[in-house]
N, C-alpha and C positions, 0 to 999 in steps of 0.2 A: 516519592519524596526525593530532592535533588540534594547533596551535601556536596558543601565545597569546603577545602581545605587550604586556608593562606597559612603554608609552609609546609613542606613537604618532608619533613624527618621524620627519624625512628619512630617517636610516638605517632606519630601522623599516620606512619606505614601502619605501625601494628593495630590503629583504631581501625583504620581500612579494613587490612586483612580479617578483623573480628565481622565487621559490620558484612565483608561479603559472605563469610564464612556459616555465618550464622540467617545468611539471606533476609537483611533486613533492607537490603538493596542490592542493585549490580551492579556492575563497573560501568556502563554509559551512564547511570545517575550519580557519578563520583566527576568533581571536576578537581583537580589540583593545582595553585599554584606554589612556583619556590624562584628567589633568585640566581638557582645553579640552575643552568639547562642541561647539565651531567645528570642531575636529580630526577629532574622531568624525564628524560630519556628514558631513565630507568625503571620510573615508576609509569609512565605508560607503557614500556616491552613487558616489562613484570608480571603487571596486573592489570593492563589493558585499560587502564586507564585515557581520560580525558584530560590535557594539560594545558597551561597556559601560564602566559608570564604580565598577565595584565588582572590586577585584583580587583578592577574596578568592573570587568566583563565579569569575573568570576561569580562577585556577588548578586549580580543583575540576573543572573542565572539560575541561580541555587534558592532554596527552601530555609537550607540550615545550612550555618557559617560555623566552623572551628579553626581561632585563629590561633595556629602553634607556633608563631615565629619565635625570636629569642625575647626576652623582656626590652631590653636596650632600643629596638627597633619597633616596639608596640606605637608611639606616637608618631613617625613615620608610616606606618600601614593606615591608623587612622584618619591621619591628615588624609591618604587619597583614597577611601574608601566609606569615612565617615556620612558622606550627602548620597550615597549609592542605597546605605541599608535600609531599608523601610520595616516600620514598626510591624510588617505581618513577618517578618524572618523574624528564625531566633538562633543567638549566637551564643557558640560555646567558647570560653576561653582555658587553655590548656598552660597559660606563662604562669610559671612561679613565682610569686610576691606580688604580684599584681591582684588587685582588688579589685570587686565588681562596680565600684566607684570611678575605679580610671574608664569603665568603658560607659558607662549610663551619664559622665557627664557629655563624651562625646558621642554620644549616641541615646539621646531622649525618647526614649516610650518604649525603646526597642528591647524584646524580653533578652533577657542576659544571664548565661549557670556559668557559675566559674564553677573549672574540673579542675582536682589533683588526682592524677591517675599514677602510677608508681612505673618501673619496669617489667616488671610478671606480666604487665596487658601483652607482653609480646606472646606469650606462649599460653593466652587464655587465664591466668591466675592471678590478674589483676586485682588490688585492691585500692577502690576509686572512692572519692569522698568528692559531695557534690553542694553547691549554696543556689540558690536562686536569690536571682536579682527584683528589684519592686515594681516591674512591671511585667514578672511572669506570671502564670493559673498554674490552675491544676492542668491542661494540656501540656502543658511544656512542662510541667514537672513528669508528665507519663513519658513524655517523648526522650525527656532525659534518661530517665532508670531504661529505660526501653533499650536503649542505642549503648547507654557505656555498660549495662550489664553480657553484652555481647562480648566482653572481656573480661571477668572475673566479678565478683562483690563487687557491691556498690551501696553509699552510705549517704544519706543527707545530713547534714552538719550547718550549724549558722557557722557563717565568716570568722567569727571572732576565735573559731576551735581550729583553723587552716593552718595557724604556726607549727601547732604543737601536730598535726596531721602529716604536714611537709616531714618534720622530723622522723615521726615514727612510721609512716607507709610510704615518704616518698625518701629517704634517706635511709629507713632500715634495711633494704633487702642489702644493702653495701654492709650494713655493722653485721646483721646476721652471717657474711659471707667472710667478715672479717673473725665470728667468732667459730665458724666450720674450717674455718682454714688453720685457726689455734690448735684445734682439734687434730687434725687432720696431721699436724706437723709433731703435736704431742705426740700419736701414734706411731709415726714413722721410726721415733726414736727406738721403736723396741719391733722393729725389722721390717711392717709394710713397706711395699712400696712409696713411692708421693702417686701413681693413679688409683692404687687401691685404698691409700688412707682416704683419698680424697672422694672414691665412688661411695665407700663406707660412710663416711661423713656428711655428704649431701644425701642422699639417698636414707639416711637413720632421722636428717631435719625434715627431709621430705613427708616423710612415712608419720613422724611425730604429728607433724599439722596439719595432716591430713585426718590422725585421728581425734585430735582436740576439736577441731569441727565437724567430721560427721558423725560424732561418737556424743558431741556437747560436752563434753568434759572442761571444768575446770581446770585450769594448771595445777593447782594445788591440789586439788584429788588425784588427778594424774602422776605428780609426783610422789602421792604419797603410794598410791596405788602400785607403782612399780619398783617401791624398794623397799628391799627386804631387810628384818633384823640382819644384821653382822654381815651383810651381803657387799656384792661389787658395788652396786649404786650408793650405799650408804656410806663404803668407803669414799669415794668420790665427792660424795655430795657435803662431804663435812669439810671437805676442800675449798670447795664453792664457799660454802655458807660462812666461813671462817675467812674467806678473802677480799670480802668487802664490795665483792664484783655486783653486788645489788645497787650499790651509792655510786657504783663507777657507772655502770650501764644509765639510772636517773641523770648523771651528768652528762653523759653523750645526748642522750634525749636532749636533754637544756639547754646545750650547746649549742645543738642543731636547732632548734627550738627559736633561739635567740638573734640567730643569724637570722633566719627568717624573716623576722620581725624587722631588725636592721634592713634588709634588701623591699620589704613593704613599705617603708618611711618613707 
């Protein structure tokens, strides 16, 4: 299987490095392009890739298409790539707000997953939420789970759940890091460090959702589970619960949520 990549960034890097990592190809069946030729350089010294600045050879070439450009520039790629794709490829789209609509009208028959992959795919801990388009099977729904599970979870979801998906797996690992770093600065106050509050603090989120998944615990068992009458956690936790931080966190969801939605219109 040949996989070409029109756009060559971070996410782009890190699906590569999963997909070699996990030998579901090699790097002569990897073609990339991007319009930095800094980028290509790098990404073929890297990882030995195969590079190119022509998207129209790229797709002529390849099996499977993932195009990660930016959103703003998706009707430019199309315009010179759209009579290139033939309905036996199948293309993955990795742009945020973009719907599998913008790609099936210029590109009729051709099977179509729109991906929301998060940040974690860099270091394997991906949490990926997938649609199929109406002219995929079951083959390409395998080839999907196949290829982005090389990077952490992966979830099938209709289109219509992608808002509220962007928010909470592609925006949250920012708010989680925003609410480790609360943490982390709470602590300091009463003598850590800022790298030991900080090791403590990521490393205590880490270790938590690590157990809530291979342990299947619910949250709420789990919180109840770990605190005790008149204990640390109970003092703490009546802080929480008493601060409204439930209705806050729903409205960052919303927000984020909402913007979405706006940038999809």
């Amino acid at each position: 299987m040949k996989i070409g990549f029109i756009g060559g960034g971070k996410m782009a890097e890190a699906i590569i490095v999963s997909l070699l990592k996990e030998k579901i190809t090699d790097s002569e069946s990897i073609i990339v392009s991007d319009i930095s030729k800094d980028r290509l350089s790098f990404l073929e010294t890297e990882h030995s890739l195969t590079v190119s600045v022509d998207n129209r050879d790229l797709v002529n070439k390849v099996d499977v298409i993932f195009i990660s450009v930016k959103p703003q520039v998706l009707d430019i790629v199309l315009d010179e790539v759209a009579e290139h794709i033939s309905t036996d490829k199948l293309v993955f789209s990795i742009l945020a707000g973009k719907k599998i609509a913008a790609f099936e009208s210029r590109l009729p028959g051709v099977p179509v997953v729109r991906v929301m992959p998060n940040l974690p795919c860099q270091v394997g801990e991906g949490m990926t939420a997938f649609c199929l388009g109406s002219s995929t099977n079951e083959s390409h729904k395998h080839i999907a789970e196949t290829l982005l599970a090389t990077f952490g979870k992966v979830i099938q979801l209709d289109e219509d759940k992608f808002d509220v998906v962007t928010a909470l797996s592609g925006s949250g690992p920012a708010f989680f890091a925003y609410i480790m770093n609360c943490m982390a600065i709470g602590a300091e106050q009463f003598g850590l460090s800022s790298e030991q509050a900080k090791l403590l603090s990521c490393q205590t989120m880490l270790g938590t959702a690590k157990v809530l998944i291979e342990k299947g615990y619910d949250p709420v068992d789990f919180i109840t589970a770990v605190t005790s009458p008149k204990g640390t956690t109970e003092a703490g936790r009546k802080i929480l619960e008493n601060s409204g931080i439930d209705q806050i966190l729903a409205e960052t969801i919303k927000a984020a949520a909402d913007r979405s939605i706006e940038l999809s219109s």
